[in-house]
Each structure stands twice: as structure tokens, then as C-alpha cells.
N, C-alpha and C positions, 0 to 999 in steps of 0.2 A: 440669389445674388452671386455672381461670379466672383471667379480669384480676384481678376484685377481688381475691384470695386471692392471688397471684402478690404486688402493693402491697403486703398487711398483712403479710404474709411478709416480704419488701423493709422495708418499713417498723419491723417489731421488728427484723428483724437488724441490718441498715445504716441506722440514721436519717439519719445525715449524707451518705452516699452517695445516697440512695432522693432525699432533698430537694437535694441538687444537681442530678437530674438532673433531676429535676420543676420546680427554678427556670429549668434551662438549657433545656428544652422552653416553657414558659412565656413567657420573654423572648425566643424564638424567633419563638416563633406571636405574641407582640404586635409586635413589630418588623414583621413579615409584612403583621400586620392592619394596621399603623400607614400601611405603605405602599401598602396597596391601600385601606382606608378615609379615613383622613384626610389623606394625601399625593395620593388619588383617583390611583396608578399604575395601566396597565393590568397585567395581571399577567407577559404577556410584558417587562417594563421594571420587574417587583421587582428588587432587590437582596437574590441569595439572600445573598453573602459579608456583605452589613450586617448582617443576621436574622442568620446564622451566629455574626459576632463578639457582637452583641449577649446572644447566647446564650449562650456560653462568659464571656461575663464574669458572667452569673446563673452559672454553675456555679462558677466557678471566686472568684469574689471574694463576691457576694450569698448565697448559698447558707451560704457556711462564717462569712461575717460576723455574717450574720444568726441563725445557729446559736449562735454563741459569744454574741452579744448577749444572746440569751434565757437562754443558760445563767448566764452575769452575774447580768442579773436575777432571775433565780427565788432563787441561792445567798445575794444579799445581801436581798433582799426576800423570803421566801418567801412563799406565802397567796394568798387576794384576799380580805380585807377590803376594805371603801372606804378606809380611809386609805391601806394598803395599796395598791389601783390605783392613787390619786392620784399616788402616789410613782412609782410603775413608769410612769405615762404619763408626770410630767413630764421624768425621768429620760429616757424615752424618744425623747420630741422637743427635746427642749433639749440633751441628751448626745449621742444615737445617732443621728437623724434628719439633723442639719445637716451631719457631715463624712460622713456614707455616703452622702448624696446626692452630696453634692460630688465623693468618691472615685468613686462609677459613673458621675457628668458627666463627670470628664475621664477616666475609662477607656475610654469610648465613643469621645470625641473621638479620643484617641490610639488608639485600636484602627482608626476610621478617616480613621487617616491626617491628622491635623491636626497641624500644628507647633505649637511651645509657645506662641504668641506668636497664634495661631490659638485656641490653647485658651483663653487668657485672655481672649481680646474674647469666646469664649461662654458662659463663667463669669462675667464684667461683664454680660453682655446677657440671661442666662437663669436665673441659679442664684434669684435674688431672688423671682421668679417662679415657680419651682418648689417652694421653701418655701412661698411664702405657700398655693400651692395644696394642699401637702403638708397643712398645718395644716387645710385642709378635709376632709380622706379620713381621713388618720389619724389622729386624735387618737379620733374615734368609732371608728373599727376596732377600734383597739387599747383604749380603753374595755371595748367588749365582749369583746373577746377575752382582758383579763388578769383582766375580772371572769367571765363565764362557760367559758370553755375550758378545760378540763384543761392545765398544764404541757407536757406529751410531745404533744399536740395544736397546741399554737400556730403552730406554722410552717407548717402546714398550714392553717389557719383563712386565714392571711396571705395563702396561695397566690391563693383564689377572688377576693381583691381585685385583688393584682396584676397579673394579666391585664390589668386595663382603668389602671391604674395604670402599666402598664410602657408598653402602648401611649404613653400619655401623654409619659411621659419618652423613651423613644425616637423621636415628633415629635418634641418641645422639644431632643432633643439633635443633630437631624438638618436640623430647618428652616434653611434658609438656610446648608448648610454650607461651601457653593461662597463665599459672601459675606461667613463668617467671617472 
């Protein structure tokens, strides 16, 4: 059986299982990239254990969040009409976008090892920042994706962004973390 079959397999039986672990591969390899592209680490001086954690909280927190949020949406909103999108995007970033950021900033934080008091100067120093930039990626993603993508498709649509979206967020949650 090949890859691809092996996935659509994975993907109709277990959707929730198949997208945890493609979030938690995902947010692995961007942590990875984060640190060897824009943190400029040699690779012998990654941190596999930050990618690791990074990783299991896509599995373990992003994955099912982001799962249940669609399911939300689609139950009370169903369609894509345009008023319809309208609804589901603002909904989206006004309701869902601002505390699940938040929640995977200080999950990070505490996953590596910051005190509480640690977390909140970088929740003060970054979180503002990372909405505002949010509001630049997402709002058009998820545009196209609540007006053209099939329902049972979405989370997957999301994935090819956030690769370069998580890289993102795991800089912003790792810069300066000695200084926090």
C-alpha cells in the first residue's frame, strides 16, 4: 500500500487521530526549521527536546482544539455562502484565534520550562504581536478555505499554512527565552 493510500485510509477512519499527528509532525519540523533557519543554529546545537515539546502540544492540544473549533462552526453555521463566511471568519478570529493563541503561547512557555511569572513578561512582550500578525495570514486562509474547501477537508487545508505559521510562533515563543 503506498503513502498516499496508507493517509486517505488514516484519514477516513481516524480523522482526529490521522490530524493529530500530522499537527504534531508539523509543529515539530517547524520548531526544527525555526531553529536552524531563523534562530540561524548550527544543527549540531538544535534543540531536539524544544521541537519534541513543541510538537506534542500540536498533538496533543492544537490538533483536538482546532478539530472541535471546526466542528463548532460548521454545526452552528453550516454552508459557505458569503454571509455565511463572513460569519464563520469573524467568529473565527474574534472568538477562536485570540485565546488559542494565547493557550499554545503559554503552553510552550511552560512546556519549556518558564515560571509563571516568566510566562507573563512573554505574554506582555509577544502575545500583541502575534495577533496582530495573525490578522495578516489568517483571515485570507481561512476566507478561502470556509468559502472553497469542503467541511471534512478544512483541517487539512490549514495544515500547508501552518508550517510556516508555526515556525513563526515557535521563534516568537522561544526569542529571548533566557531573558524572559
Amino acid at each position: 500500500m503506498n503513502a498516499l493510500r496508507l493517509y486517505q485510509n488514516a484519514y477516513k477512519n481516524k480523522p482526529l487521530i490521522t490530524h493529530a499527528i500530522e499537527t504534531g509532525i508539523i509543529m515539530t519540523s517547524a520548531d526544527f526549521i525555526s531553529q536552524l533557519v531563523v534562530e540561524k543554529k548550527l544543527l549540531n546545537s538544535v534543540d531536539v527536546g524544544r521541537s519534541l515539546r513543541f510538537g506534542v502540544i500540536g498533538l496533543c492540544i492544537v490538533a483536538p482544539g482546532r478539530a472541535a473549533w471546526y466542528k463548532v462552526l460548521e454545526k452552528k453555521l453550516p454552508g459557505s455562502t458569503p454571509a455565511t463566511v463572513c460569519k464563520k471568519l469573524a467568529l473565527d478570529q474574534v472568538c477562536f484565534a485570540p485565546p488559542f493563541v494565547l493557550v499554545i503561547l503559554t503552553s510552550v512557555c511552560f512546556a519549556n520550562g518558564m515560571h509563571p511569572q516568566q510566562v507573563m513578561q512573554k505574554l506582555q512582550n509577544s502575545y500583541t504581536e502575534i495577533m496582530l500578525n495573525n490578522l495578516k495570514v489568517w483571515p485570507c486562509v481561512q476566507l478561502c478555505n470556509f468559502y472553497l474547501v469542503p467541511p471534512h477537508l478544512r483541517m487539512t487545508t490549514v495544515q500547508f499554512v501552518s508550517l510556516l505559521w508555526n515556525i513563526y510562533l515557535s521563534w516568537k515563543a522561544n526569542v529571548n527565552k533566557s531573558a524572559s
